[in-house]
C-alpha positions as a printed Julia matrix, in Angstrom:
286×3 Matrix{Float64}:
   6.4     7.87  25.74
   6.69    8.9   22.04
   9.59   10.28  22.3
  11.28    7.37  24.16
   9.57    4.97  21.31
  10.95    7.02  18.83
  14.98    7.03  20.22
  14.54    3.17  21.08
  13.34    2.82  17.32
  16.68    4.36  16.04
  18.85    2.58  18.45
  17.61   -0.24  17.37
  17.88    0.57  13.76
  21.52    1.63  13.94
  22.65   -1.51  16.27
  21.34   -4.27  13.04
  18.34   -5.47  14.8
  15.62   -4.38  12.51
  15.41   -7.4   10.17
  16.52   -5.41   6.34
  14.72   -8.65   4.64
  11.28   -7.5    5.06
   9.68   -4.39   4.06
   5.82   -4.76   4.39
   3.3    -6.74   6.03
  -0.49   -7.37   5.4
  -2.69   -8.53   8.17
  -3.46  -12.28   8.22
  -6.36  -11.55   9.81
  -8.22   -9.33  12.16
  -4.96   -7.48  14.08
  -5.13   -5.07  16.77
  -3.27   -1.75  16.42
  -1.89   -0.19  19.36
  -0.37    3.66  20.08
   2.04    1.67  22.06
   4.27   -1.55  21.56
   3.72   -2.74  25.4
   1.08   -5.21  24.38
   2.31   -7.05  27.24
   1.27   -4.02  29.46
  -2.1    -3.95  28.01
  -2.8    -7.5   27.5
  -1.83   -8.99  31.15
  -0.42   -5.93  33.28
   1.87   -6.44  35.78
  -0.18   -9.35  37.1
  -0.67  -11.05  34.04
  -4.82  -10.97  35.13
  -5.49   -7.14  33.81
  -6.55   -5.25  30.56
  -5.07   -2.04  30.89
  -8.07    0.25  30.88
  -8.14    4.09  32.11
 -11.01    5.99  34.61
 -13.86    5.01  31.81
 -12.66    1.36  31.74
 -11.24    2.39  28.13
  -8.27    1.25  26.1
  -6.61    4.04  25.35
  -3.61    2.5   23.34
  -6.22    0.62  20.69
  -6.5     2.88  17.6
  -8.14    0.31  15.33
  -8.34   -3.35  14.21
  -6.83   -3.95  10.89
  -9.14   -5.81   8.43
  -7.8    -8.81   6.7
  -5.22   -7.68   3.2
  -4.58   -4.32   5.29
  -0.91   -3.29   4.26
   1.54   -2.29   6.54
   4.75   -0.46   5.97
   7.22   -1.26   8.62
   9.5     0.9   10.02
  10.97   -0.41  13.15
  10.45   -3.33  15.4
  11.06   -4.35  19.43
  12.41   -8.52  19.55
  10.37  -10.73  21.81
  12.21  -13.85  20.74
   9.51  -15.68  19.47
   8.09  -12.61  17.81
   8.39   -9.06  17.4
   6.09   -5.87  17.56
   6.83   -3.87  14.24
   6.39   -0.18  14.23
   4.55    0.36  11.17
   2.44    2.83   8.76
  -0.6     2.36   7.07
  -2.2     4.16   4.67
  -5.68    2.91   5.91
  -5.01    4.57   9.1
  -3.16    8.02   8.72
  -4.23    9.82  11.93
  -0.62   11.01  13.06
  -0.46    8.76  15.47
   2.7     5.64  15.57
   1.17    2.47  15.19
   2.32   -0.57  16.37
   1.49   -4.47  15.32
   2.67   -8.52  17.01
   4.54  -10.05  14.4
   2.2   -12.86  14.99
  -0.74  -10.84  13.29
   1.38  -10.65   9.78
   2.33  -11.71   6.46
   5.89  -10.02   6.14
   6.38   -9.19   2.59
   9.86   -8.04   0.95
   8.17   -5.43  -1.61
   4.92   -3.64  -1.12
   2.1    -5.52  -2.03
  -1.15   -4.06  -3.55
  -3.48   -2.17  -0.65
  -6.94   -3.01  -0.07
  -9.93   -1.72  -2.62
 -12.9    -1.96  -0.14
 -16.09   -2.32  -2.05
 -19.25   -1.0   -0.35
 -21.89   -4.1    0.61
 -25.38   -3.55  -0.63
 -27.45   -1.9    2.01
 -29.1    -5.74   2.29
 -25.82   -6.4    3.82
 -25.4    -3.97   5.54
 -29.09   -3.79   7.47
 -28.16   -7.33   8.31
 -24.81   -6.56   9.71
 -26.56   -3.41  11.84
 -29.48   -5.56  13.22
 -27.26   -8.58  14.0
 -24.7    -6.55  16.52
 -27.17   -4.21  18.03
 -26.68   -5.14  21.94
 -23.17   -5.37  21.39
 -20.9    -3.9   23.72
 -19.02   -0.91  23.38
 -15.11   -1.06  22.41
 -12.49    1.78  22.36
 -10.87    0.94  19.11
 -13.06   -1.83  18.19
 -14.21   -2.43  14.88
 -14.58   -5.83  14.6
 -17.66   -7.36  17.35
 -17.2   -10.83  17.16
 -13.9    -9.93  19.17
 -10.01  -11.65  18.29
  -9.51  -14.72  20.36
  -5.81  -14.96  19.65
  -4.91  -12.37  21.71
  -5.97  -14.42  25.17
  -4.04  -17.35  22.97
  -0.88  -15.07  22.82
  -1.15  -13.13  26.03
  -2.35  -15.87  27.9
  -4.51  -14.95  31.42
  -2.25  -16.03  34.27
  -5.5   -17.66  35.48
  -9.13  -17.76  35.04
 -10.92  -14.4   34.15
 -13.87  -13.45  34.62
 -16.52  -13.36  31.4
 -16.46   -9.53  30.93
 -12.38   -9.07  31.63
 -12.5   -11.6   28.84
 -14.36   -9.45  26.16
 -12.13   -6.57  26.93
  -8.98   -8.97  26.42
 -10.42  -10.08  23.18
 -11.52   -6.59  22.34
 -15.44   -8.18  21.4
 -17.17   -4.94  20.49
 -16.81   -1.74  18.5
 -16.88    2.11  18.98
 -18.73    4.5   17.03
 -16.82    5.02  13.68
 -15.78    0.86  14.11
 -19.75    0.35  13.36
 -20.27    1.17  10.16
 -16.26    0.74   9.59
 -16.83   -3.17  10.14
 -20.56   -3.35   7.99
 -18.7    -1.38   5.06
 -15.64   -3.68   5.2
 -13.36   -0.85   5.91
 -14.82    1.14   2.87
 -16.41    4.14   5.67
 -13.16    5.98   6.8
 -12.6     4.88  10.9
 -12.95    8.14  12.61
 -15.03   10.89  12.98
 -11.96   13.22  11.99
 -13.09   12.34   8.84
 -16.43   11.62   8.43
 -17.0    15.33   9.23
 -16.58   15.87   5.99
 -17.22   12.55   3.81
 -19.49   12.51   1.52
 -21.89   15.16   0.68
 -23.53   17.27   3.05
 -27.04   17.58   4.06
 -28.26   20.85   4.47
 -29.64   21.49   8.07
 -28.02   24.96   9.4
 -31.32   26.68  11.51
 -33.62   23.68  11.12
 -35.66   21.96  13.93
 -34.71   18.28  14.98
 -38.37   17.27  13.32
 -37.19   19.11  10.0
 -33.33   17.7   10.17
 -35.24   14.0   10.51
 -37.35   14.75   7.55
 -34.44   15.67   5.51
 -32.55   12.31   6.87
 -32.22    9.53   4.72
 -30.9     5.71   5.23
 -27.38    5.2    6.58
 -26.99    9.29   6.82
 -23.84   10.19   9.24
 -24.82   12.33  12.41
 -21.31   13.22  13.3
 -19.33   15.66  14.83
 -15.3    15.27  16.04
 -15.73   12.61  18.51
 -18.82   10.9   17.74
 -21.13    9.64  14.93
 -24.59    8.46  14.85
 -26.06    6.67  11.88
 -29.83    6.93  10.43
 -30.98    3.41  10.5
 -34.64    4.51   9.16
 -36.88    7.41   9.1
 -37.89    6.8   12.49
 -34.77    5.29  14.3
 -31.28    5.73  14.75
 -28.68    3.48  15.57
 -24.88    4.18  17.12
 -22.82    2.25  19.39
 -21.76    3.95  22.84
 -20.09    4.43  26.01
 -22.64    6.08  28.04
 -25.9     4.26  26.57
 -24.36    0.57  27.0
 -23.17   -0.31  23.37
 -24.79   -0.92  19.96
 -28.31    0.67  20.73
 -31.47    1.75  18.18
 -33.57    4.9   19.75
 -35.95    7.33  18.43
 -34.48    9.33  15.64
 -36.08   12.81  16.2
 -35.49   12.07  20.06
 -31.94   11.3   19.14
 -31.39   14.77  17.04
 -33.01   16.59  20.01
 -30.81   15.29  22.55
 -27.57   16.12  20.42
 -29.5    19.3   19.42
 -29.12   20.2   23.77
 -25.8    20.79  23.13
 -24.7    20.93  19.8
 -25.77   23.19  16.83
 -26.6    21.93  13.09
 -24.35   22.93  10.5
 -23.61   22.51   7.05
 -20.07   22.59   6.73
 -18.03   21.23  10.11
 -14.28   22.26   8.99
 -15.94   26.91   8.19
 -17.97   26.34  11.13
 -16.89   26.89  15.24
 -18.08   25.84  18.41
 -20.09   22.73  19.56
 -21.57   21.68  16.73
 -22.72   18.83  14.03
 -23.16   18.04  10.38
 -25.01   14.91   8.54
 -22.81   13.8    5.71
 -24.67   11.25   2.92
 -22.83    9.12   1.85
 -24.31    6.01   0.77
 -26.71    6.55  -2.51
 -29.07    4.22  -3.69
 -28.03    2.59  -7.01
C-alpha cells in the first residue's frame, strides 16, 4: 500500500495536479490523521454503513487527531472534486509513518506558518480533565473524547447507524498516550515510543510493586512501548484501554502488580531488553 501511495503521489506530482499555490496547512479544528488516504474506505466501506475496523474492532489507519493550530507541510494530494486528501508532514507527529489529511479539515497556507507552543495546564486542569472522561471509551488513535462530528457530516451513513457504529465513525474516545495527550493540550508527546524516555526517570530497577508505588508521585508515566499508565494519586491509577473497557481508575499497587506479572521495572527503557517498564516524571510541581 505504501509503495503504491508513494508512485500515485509522484504521478500525480509530475502530471500538474498537486495545486503549487499552497504549501502548508494548519488544522481548523480537531482533524483526523490517517496512514491511508481511503477515508472513504474507512469512513463508509463498500456499503457506505461500515467503519473499517480489524479482528479487535480497531482502526488501524488512525494515527492521531490533530489539535487545533497543528501545522502541516503538504506534500502531495488525491482530488475528490469538492476536496482533496493532502499527503502531509508534521512535525507534531514524526513517527515514520505517511500521514494523510481531508482538505476539509484545513487552513491552506502559501508559507509556513508558526507551529504550535503547547503550554502545560495546571494539574487543577488537568485532574478535571482526568475525572471528567473516566468511563470513556477506548479509541485507536483517539485523542480527543468528545469525538469529531464532521466526519458523519462528510462521510455521510448511507442510513441510520446504530449508537456505538456512531462513536467509532466519530472517533468519540481516546487510547492510552491520546489521554494525557488531550489533558496536556498536545504538550505530552502522543506515543509511548516516546514517553519511554520523557522526562526524568524514576528509579525502580529490583523494587517491589508496594516500594515502586511509594516512590510514585502525581501524573507519573507507567509506560513501556505500547502502553502507558498514569499515577492519578498515591493510591489509584488511571489509563484508558482496550481490554478493561476504556478510561478506567483501579488500585495503584494492584495495577503495578499486574504489569509487574509480566513485565520487569527498569530504569532506563532504550540500555535495557526484554519485557519490561520504566516510570518517567514528568510533570513537577511549581
Amino acid at each position: 500500500m505504501r509503495i503504491l501511495t508513494a508512485l500515485i503521489t509522484i504521478l500525480m506530482s509530475i502530471s500538474g495536479l498537486f495545486s503549487q499555490d499552497f504549501y502548508y496547512a494548519t488544522a481548523k479544528e480537531p482533524t483526523p490523521v490517517l496512514n491511508s488516504p481511503d477515508f472513504e474506505a474507512v469512513f463508509g466501506g463498500s456499503d457506505g454503513m461500515t467503519v473499517k475496523t480489524d479482528n479487535s474492532g480497531l482502526i488501524r489507519e488512525m494515527e492521531f487527531i490533530a489539535l487545533p493550530g497543528t501545522v502541516f507541510e503538504l506534500l502531495g494530494e488525491f482530488d475528490h472534486g469538492s476536496y482533496k486528501i493532502f499527503k502531509v508532514e508534521c512535525k507534531e507527529y514524526e513517527y515514520g509513518t505517511e500521514l494523510f489529511v481531508d482538505s476539509r479539515f484545513l487552513d491552506l497556507k502559501v508559507s509556513r506558518p508558526q507551529e504550535r507552543i503547547p503550554v502545560v495546564p495546571t494539574k487543577e486542569k488537568i485532574y478535571s480533565f482526568l475525572d471528567k472522561v473516566t468511563g470513556n471509551r477506548y479509541c485507536w488513535g483517539g485523542n480527543y473524547n468528545a469525538g469529531i462530528s464532521k466526519l458523519i457530516e462528510l462521510y455521510q451513513p448511507k442510513g441510520e447507524i446504530a449508537s456505538e457504529v456512531k462513536n467509532e465513525w466519530m472517533l468519540t474516545g481516546c487510547d492510552c498516550s491520546g489521554l494525557m495527550y488531550e489533558a496536556t493540550n498536545g504538550f505530552t508527546p502522543r506515543n509511548t515510543s516516546k514517553l519511554v524516555d520523557y522526562g526524568t526517570a524514576v528509579e525502580i530497577e529490583g523494587l517491589s510493586a508496594e516500594e515502586i508505588a511509594a516512590k510514585c508521585k502525581p501524573l507519573d508515566m507507567i509506560v513501556w512501548n505500547g502502553h502507558v499508565i498514569y499515577v492519578y494519586d498515591e493510591k489509584t491509577s488511571i489509563q484508558s484501554s482496550l481490554s478493561k473497557g476504556g478510561v478506567i481508575k483501579l488500585d495503584l499497587i494492584e495495577t503495578i502488580r499486574e504489569v509487574m506479572s509480566s513485565k520487569s521495572p527498569v530504569n532506563d527503557y532504550n540500555s535495557s531488553q526484554g519485557s519490561r517498564f520504566v516510570i518517567r516524571r514528568w510533570h513537577e510541581d511549581k
